[in-house]
C-alpha positions in Angstrom: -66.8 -246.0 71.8 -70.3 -246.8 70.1 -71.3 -249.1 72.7 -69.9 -247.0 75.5 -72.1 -244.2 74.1 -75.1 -245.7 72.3 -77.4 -242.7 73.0 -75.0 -240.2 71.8 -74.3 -242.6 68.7 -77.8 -242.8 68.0 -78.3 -239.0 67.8 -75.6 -238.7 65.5 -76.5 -241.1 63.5 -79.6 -239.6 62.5 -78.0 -236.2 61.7 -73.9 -236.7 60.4 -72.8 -238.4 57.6 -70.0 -240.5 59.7 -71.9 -240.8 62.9 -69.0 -243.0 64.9 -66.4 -240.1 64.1 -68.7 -238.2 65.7 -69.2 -240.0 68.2 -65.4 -240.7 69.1 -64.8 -236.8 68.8 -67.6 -235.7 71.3 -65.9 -238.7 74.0 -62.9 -237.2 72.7 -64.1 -233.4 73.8 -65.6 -234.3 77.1 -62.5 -236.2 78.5 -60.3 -233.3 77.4 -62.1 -231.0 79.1 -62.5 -232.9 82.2 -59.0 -232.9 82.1 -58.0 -229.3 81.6 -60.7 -228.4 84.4 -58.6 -230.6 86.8 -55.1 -229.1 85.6 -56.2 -225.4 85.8 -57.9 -225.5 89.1 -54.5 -226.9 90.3 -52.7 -224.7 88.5 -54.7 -221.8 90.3 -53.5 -223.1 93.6 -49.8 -221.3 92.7 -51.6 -217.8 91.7 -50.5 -217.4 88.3 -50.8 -213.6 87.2 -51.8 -215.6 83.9 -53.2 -218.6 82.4 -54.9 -219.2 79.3 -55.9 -222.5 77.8 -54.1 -223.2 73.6 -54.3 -226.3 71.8 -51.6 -227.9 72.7 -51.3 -226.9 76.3 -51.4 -224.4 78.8 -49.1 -221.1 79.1 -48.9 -220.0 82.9 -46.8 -217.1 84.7 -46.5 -217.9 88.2 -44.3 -218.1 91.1 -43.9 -222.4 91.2 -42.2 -223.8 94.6 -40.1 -225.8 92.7 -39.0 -227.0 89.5 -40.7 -226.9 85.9 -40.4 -231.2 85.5 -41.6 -231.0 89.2 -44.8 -228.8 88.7 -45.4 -231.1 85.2 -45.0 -234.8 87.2 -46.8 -233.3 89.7 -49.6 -232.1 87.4 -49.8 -235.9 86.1 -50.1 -237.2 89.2 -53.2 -234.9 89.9 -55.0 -235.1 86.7 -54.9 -238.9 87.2 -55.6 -239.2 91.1 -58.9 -236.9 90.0 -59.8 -237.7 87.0 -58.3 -241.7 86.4 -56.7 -240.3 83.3 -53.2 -241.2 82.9 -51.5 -238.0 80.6 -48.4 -236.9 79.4 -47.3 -233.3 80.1 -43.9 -231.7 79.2 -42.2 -228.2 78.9 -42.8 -226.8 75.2 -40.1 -224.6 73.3 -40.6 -221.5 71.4 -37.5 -221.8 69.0 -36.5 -219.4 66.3 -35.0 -220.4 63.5 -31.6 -219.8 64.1 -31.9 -222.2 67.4 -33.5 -225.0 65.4 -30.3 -225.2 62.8 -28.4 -224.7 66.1 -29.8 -227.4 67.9 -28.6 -229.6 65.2 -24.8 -228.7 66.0 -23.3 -232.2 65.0 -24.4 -231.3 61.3 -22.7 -227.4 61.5 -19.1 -227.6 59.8 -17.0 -224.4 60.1 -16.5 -222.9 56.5 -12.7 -223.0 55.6 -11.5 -219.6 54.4 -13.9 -217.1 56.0 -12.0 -213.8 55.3 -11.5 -211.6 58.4 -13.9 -209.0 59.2 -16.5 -210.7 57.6 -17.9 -212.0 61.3 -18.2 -208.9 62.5 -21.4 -207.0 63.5 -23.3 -205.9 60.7 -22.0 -208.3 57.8 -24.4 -211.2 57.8 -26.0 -210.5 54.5 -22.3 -210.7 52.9 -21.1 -213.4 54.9 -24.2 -214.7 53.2 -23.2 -214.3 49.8 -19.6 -215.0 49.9 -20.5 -218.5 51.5 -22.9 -218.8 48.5 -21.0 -217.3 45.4 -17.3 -218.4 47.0 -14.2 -216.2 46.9 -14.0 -216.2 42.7 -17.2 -214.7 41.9 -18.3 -212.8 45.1 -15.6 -210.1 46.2 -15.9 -209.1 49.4 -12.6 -206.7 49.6 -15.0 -203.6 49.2 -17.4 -204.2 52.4 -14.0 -204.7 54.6 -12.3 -201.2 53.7 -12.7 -199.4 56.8 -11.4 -196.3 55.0 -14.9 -196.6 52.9 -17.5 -194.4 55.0 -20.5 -197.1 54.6 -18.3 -199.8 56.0 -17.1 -197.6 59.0 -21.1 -196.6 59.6 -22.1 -200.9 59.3 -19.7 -201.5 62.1 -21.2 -198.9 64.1 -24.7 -199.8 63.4 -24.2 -203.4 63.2 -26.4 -203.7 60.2 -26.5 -203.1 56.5 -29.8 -203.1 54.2 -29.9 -205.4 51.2 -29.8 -202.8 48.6 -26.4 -201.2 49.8 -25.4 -204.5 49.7 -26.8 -205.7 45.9 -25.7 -202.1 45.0 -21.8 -202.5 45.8 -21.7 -206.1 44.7 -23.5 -205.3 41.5 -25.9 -208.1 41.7 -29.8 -208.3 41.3 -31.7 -209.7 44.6 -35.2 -210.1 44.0 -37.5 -210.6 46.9 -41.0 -211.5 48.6 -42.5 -211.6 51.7 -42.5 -215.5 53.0 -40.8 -218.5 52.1 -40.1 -219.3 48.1 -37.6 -221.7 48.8 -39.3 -224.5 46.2 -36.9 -224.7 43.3 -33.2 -225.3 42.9 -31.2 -222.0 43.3 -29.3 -219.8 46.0 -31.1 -217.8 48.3 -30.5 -215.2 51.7 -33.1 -215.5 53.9 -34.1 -213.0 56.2 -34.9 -214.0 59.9 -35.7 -212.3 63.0 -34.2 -214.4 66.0 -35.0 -212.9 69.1 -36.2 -209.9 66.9 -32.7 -209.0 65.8 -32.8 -209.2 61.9 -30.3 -211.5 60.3 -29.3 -212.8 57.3 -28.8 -216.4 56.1 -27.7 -218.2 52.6 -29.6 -221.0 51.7 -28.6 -223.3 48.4 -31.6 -226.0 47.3 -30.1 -228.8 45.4 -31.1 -232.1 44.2 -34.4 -231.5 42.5 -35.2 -229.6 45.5 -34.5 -232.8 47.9 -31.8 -230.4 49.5 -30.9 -227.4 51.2 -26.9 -226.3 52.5 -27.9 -223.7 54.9 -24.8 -221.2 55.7 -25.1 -219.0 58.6 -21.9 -217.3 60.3 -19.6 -218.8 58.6 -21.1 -222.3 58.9 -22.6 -224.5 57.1 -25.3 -227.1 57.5 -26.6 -230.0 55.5 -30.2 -231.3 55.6 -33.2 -232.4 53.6 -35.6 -230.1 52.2 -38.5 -232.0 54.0 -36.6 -231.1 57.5 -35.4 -227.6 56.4 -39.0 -226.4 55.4 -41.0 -228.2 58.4 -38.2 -226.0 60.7 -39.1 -222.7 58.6 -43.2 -223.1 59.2 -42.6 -223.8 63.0 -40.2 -221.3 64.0 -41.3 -218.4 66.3 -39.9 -216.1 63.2 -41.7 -217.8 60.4 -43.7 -214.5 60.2 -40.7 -212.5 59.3 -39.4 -214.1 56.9 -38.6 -212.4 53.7 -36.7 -214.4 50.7 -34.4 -212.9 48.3 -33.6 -215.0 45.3 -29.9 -214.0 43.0 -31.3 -214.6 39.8 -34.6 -213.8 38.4 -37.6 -215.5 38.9 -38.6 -217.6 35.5 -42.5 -217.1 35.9 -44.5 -214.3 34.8 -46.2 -212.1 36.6 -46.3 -208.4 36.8 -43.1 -206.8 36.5 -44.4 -203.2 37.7 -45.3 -204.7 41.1 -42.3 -207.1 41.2 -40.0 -204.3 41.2 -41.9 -201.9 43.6 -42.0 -205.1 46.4 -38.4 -205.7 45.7 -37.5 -202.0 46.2 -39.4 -201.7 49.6 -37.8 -205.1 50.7 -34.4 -204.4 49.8 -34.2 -201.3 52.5 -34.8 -204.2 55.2 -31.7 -204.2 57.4 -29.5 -207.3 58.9 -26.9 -207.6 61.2 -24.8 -210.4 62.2 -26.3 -212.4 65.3 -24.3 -211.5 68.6 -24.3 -215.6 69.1 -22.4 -215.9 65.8 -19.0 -214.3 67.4 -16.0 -216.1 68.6 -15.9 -219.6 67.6 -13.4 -221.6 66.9 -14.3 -225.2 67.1 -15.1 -227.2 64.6 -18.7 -227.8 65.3 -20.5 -224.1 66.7 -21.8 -224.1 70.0 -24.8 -221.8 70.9 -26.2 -220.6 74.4 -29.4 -221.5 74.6 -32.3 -219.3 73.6 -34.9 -221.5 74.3 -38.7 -219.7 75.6 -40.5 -222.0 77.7 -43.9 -222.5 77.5 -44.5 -223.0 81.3 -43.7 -220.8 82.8 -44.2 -217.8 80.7 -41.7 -214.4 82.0 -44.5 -211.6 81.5 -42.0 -209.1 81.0 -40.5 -211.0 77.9 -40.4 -208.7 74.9 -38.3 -209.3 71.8 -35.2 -207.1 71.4 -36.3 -204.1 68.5 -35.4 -205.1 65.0 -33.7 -201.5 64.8 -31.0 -201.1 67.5 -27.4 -200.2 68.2 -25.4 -202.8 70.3 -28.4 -204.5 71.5 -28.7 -205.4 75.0 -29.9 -208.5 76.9 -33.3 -208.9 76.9 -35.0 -206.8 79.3 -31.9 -204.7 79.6 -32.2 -201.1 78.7 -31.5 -201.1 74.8 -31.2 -198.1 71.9 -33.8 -197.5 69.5 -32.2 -195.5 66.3 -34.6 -194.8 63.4 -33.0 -195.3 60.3 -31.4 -192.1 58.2 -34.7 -192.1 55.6 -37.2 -192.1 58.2 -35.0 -189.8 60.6 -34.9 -187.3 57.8 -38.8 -187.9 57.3 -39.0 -187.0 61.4 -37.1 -183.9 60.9 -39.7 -182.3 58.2 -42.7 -183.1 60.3 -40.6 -181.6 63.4 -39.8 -178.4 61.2 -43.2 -178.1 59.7 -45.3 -178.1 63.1 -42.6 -175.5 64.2 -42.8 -173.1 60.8 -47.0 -173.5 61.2 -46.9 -172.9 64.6 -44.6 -169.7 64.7 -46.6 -168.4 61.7 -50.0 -168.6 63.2 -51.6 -171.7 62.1 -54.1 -172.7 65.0 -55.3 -175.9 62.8 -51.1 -177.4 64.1 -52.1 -177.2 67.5 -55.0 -179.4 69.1 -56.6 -178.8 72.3 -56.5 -181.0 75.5 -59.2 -182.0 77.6 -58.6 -178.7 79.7 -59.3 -176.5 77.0 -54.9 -176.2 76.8 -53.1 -176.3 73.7 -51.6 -180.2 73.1 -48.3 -181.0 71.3 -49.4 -182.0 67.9 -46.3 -184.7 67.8 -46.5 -185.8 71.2 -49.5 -188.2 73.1 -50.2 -186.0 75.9 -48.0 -183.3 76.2 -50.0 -179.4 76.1 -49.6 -176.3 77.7 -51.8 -173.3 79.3 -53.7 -172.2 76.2 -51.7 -168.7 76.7 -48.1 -169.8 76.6 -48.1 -169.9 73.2 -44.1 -169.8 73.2 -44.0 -172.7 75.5 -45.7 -174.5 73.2 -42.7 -173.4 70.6 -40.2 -173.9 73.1 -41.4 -177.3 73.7 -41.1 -177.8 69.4 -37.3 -176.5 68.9 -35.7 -178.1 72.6 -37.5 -181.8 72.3 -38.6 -182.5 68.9 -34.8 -182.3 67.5 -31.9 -184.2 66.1 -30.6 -185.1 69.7 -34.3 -186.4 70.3 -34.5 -188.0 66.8 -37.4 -185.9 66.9 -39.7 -187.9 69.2 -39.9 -186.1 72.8 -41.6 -189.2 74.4 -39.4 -191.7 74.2 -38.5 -194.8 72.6 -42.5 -196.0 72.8 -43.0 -193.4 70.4 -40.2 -194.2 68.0 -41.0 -197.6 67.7 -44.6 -197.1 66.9 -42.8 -194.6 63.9 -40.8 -197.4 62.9 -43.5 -199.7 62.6 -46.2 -197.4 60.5 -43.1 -196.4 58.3 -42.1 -200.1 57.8 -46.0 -201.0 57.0 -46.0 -197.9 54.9 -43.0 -199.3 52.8 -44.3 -202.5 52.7 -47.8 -202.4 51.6 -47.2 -199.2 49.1 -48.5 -196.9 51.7 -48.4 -192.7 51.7 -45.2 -192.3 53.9 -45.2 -189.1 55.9 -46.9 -187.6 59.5 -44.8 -190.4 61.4 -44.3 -188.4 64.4 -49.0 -186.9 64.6 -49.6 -190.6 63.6 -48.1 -192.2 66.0 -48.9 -189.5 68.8 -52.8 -190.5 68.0 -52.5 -193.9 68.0 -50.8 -193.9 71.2 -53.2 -191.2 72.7 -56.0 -193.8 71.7 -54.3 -196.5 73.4 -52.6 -195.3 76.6 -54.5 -194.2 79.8 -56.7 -191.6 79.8 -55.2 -188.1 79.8 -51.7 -189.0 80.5 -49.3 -186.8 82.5 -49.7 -183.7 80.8 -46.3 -181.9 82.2 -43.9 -184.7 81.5 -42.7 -185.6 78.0 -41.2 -189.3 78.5 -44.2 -192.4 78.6 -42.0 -195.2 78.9 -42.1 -195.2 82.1 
């Protein structure tokens, strides 16, 4: 590379400490981007409503006249007719966690044992623990009694939160936000595949050299090394949270310990609709694989906080949980008491000079009709609502201040005015002022 680039060399060696490094990484930088010229003005001949340029690759969203392998032989065989360049390009997965461990199905042994009702929707965190602890020290009798009103509402909701679970079982779960996987103990992990929070048990063994993974009633074996390179690459990796069963031998401050662990513990997990109905000896999984190329522009992940979750990009229910519903239901009230008693500071004015919905991103009315302002109040921001007239927009941008609220120590409160601002901010200009609903 020196020779082929004496000038270049030259230059650096007057001003870098390792001037043929140098060198080989500016060669390095003009033939990659030689390359990537050639591959996007191809890929612009399909009209992609996207394309951006990553590290490792290109994502695209277009409308390709034939297969994926097709469009990436095909792309080969242009980069090198143009440029000389022979290359290498393949699909790239997004995999979450879950589908990693799943991908390794010859290693996933069916637990023997597995007490009924334990699979079932909203028991992941103590299918968890009874893979764990085992029958003799974990008893699960108490989260299977459907004429106990908690289990009836986990069935219903398909979820239960860590501390409900701890609570019952009378055991201390202490938790942080990441991975703390390094020492020899057990563990539940909480994961997000496909944005549906879950619950797995993990056991590191052997000097941590280890880790027995058990997730729906199966269990997998693998080295540490693989299990932790799996946990930094999945699409998840940001939401994981760890919850160890004994406490943690270090110091550090206890005040703070306790306050994370009691805003972690009110995350919720549900069993994995995958995990269902499986008899075999080793599991089998559909696939849940995101390409890279293409890229479906309408992909969104299915909200962490939902009832009998649909497909995705099927229409699903957003429920806010019974704290933060209650939470709704005092704003609501308060913005109604204000209101009917003559507080002019609840009400804020539109653009028009009309009186706007305090709890809503557009919504006002003729500065006059006071009452339909009021109106407006008691027949949309109620119980049947869960107190957000606009939709399920709305309520998830509630659930998300609440859950950063909770997480990072924050003042909890004014869900409902927050989230109206933020999204007044964000959405078009001026909105549709005579229609509550912006999903649409």
């Amino acid at each position: 590379m020196v020779s082929a680039l004496p000038d270049v060399y030259k230059e650096c060696k007057e001003s870098r400490p390792h001037p043929d490094r140098s060198t080989f990484f500016f060669a390095w930088s003009a033939v990659e981007s030689h390359i990537l010229e050639c591959w996007s003005r191809f890929a612009m001949t399909f009209k992609p409503s996207h394309l951006s340029l990553h590290n490792d690759g290109m994502r695209l969203c277009a409308t390709l006249p034939s297969t994926l392998d097709e469009f990436c032989k095909d792309s080969v065989s242009q980069i090198e007719r143009q440029t000389g360049f022979k290359v290498a390009i393949r699909e790239k997965k997004h995999l979450f966690f879950e589908d990693m461990l799943r991908a390794r199905a010859g290693c996933g042994v069916q637990l023997e044992g597995v007490p009924d009702g334990l699979r079932s929707g909203g028991n992941c965190i103590v299918l968890a623990l009874w893979s764990l602890l085992g029958g003799e020290e974990f008893s699960h009798q108490q989260f299977v009694d459907m004429s106990i009103e908690a289990n009836v509402q986990a069935q219903q909701r398909k979820h239960r939160t860590y501390f409900a679970v701890a609570q019952s079982a009378e055991l201390d779960l202490h938790g942080r936000v990441g991975i703390d996987l390094g020492k020899d103990g057990e563990y539940l992990l909480h994961t997000e595949p496909q944005g549906i929070p879950h619950c797995v048990g993990v056991k590191i063994h052997g000097n941590g050299k280890n880790a027995t993974v058990y997730d729906a009633g199966y269990k997998y074996d693998l080295l540490s090394a693989s299990f932790m390179d799996h946990l930094h690459s999945a699409m998840d990796a940001f939401a994981f949270v760890t919850f160890t069963l004994q406490a943690p031998t270090e110091v550090y401050d206890i005040s703070y310990a306790q306050s994370a662990t009691t805003h972690l513990l009110q995350l919720m997990a549900g069993a994995s609709s995958s995990s269902q109905g499986s008899n075999s000896v080793v599991h089998e999984f559909p696939s849940r694989q995101r390409p890279l190329l293409p890229m479906d522009s309408d992909d969104e992940a299915a909200d962490p906080l939902i009832d009998n979750a649909a497909p995705l990009g099927g229409d699903i229910e957003v429920r806010a949980g019974d704290q933060l519903l209650q939470m709704l239901a005092l704003e609501a009230e308060a913005a109604i008491n204000s209101l009917a008693a003559g507080d002019v500071h609840v009400v804020g004015r539109g653009s028009d000079g009309a009186r706007r919905c305090p709890l809503c991103p557009h919504q006002h009315f003729p500065c006059r009709r006071k009452e339909r302002l009021v109106a407006h109040l008691s027949g949309y921001h109620n119980a049947a609502h869960q107190y957000c007239a606009s939709g399920k927009k709305q309520l998830k941008v509630c659930i998300a201040l609440y859950d950063a609220d909770m997480l990072h120590g924050g003042a909890p409160g004014s869900y409902l005015q927050r989230s109206a601002d933020l999204l007044r901010e964000s959405l078009a200009p001026g909105g549709v002022p005579n229609v509550n609903s912006i999903d649409a």
